[in-house]
C-alpha angles and dihedrals in degrees: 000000000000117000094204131057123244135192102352093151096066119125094219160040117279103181134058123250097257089058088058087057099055099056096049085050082056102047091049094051078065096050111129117265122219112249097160120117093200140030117267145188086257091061092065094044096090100244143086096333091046101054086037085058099041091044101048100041111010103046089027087061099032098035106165127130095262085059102048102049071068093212128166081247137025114232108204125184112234120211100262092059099263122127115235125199128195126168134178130211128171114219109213089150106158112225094046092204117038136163103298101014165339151271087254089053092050089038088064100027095052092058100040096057094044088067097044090058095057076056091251120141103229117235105155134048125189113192129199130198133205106182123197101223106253096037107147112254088221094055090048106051088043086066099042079059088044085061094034096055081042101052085048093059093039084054084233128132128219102224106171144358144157139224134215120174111213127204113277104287109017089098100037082226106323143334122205127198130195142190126189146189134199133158121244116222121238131279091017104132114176121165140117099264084066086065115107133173113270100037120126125247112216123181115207101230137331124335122237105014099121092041087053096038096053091041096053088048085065096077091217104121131042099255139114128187134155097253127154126193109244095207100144132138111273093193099106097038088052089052089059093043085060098041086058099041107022087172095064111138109208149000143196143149116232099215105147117032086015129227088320088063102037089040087051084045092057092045083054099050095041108041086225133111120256103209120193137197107225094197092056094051099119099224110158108234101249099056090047079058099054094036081054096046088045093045097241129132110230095222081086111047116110119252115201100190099030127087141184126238128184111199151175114286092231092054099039091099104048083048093061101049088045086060096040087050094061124064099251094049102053079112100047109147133194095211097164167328138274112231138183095244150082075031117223097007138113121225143183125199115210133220084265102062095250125109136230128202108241098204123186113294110269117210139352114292106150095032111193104007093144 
């Protein structure tokens, strides 16, 4: 592999699409292999472990299409034409309340952007509950408003649910788990193999600022600062992000494992580089502090109302000043390009003109942050 990066600038693909193919065959043949005899917390971070997991057991047993593109979200055609898109995610956060926000926030938000970022616009929600026995009514009831008030600002319904109590700690408080659909309008094609050199990467907002935020609530380290969690719905801010750049290639929203991981995802599924600019990456300064005092690179820390968007060059542009127009984008960021090489990596030049690999993320170091 090169250890230099070449021609990332360039507006366009070099290489044919079988070459394309190849890469990602190769890639693939190097995908970690699961070696573990239990379950651990590194399984649930969002890195290695967890696409070692999902790979070896999940996609082995349920192999289909929908599960192998290996999305955040299916999109599946119904018989009159139209694109459906439906996504699941499960909420353990601990706290369950924390600055900015709550499980019942997360438990809507998650969802919701899942399926924005298959392109799709949210309508229905499904929730599921898993109650520890003892677990005060008031409480309770304070965190089912917190996702009502936050399905009502997302435009999204609760349909149906269900409900189990469990014996007094087997839930550590409560788990919620929810399941959405949305449509996906025509004509709207995200994926990686959209992807081309040349095309610019934008981040909505600020990086790290949920993962921090949770991990400080804990009351475990010695440390205050001033962090909110940013979990928020992204529907409406990607719809104008679409309106602005219809050509945009991809999205995702790098909740567990954080930019570092879903950037390293998109390198995977592409064949391509993702480059980065360090000294564009928007991290508010409080949280670099406490990232620096905890010994964790930002680049990893989960986000929870931020998401990632590679798009054309020539929109790019109109693009940034779409998300910066809208109250969840004030922070909207080009921080970076997509290149040929180093293929299937992910890279970050520093303020000094030199480069650093960015790998998966390896271990747990922010567990049960979503």
């Amino acid at each position: 592999m090169r250890n230099h990066i070449t021609d990332y600038m360039s507006s366009g693909p070099s290489f044919r699409e079988g070459e394309v193919i190849e890469r990602i065959e190769n890639f693939r043949k190097r995908r970690p292999r699961l070696r573990d005899t239990v379950v651990t917390l590194a399984h649930g971070a969002g890195g290695k472990a967890s696409a070692a997991l999902v790979d070896a057991l999940f996609v082995e047993a349920f192999r289909n299409p929908h599960l192998e593109a290996l999305g955040d979200g299916a999109v599946i055609a119904l018989p009159d034409g139209q694109r459906m898109a439906l996504s699941t995610d499960s909420f353990v956060v601990q706290p369950l309340r924390f600055p900015g926000g709550s499980i019942g926030h997360l438990a809507v938000h998650g969802t919701v952007n899942d399926l924005a970022m298959a392109g799709a616009v949210p309508s229905w929600l499904t929730a599921a509950f898993v109650l520890e026995e003892g677990f005060p009514i008031d409480e309770l009831r304070e965190l089912v408003a917190d996702m009502a008030a936050a399905a009502i600002a997302a435009n999204v319904q609760v349909v149906t649910g269900d409900t189990k109590v469990v014996p007094k700690g087997a839930a550590d408080g409560m788990f919620i788990t929810t399941a959405g659909v949305g449509i996906v309008p025509t004509g709207r094609e995200l994926s990686p193999q959209n992807v081309r050199a040349g095309d610019t990467v934008l981040i909505s907002g600020t990086i790290g600022d949920h993962g921090m935020a949770v991990m400080l609530a804990r009351g475990d380290l010695a440390i205050e600062a001033d962090i909110r969690s940013d979990t928020a719905a992204v529907s409406t801010l990607v719809e104008r992000l679409l309106e602005a750049a219809p050509s945009t290639r991809w999205l995702r929203d790098p909740t567990r494992g954080g930019v570092g991981t879903v950037c390293n995802e998109l390198a995977q599924a592409s064949g391509l580089a993702v480059v980065l600019e360090e000294d564009r990456l928007p991290v508010k300064p409080e949280v670099a502090g406490a990232c620096e005092m905890l010994g964790i690179d930002p680049l990893y820390v989960a986000n929870e109302g931020k998401f990632l968007a590679v798009v054309d060059p020539a929109e790019a542009t109109g693009a940034l000043n779409a998300l910066r127009s809208h109250p969840g984008g004030h922070d909207a960021t080009d921080i970076g390009r997509i290149a040929d090489e180093p293929a299937a990596t992910v890279v970050v030049r520093t303020g000094f003109g030199g480069t650093r690999i960015v790998d998966m993320l390896v271990g747990d170091p922010l567990p049960r942050i979503c």
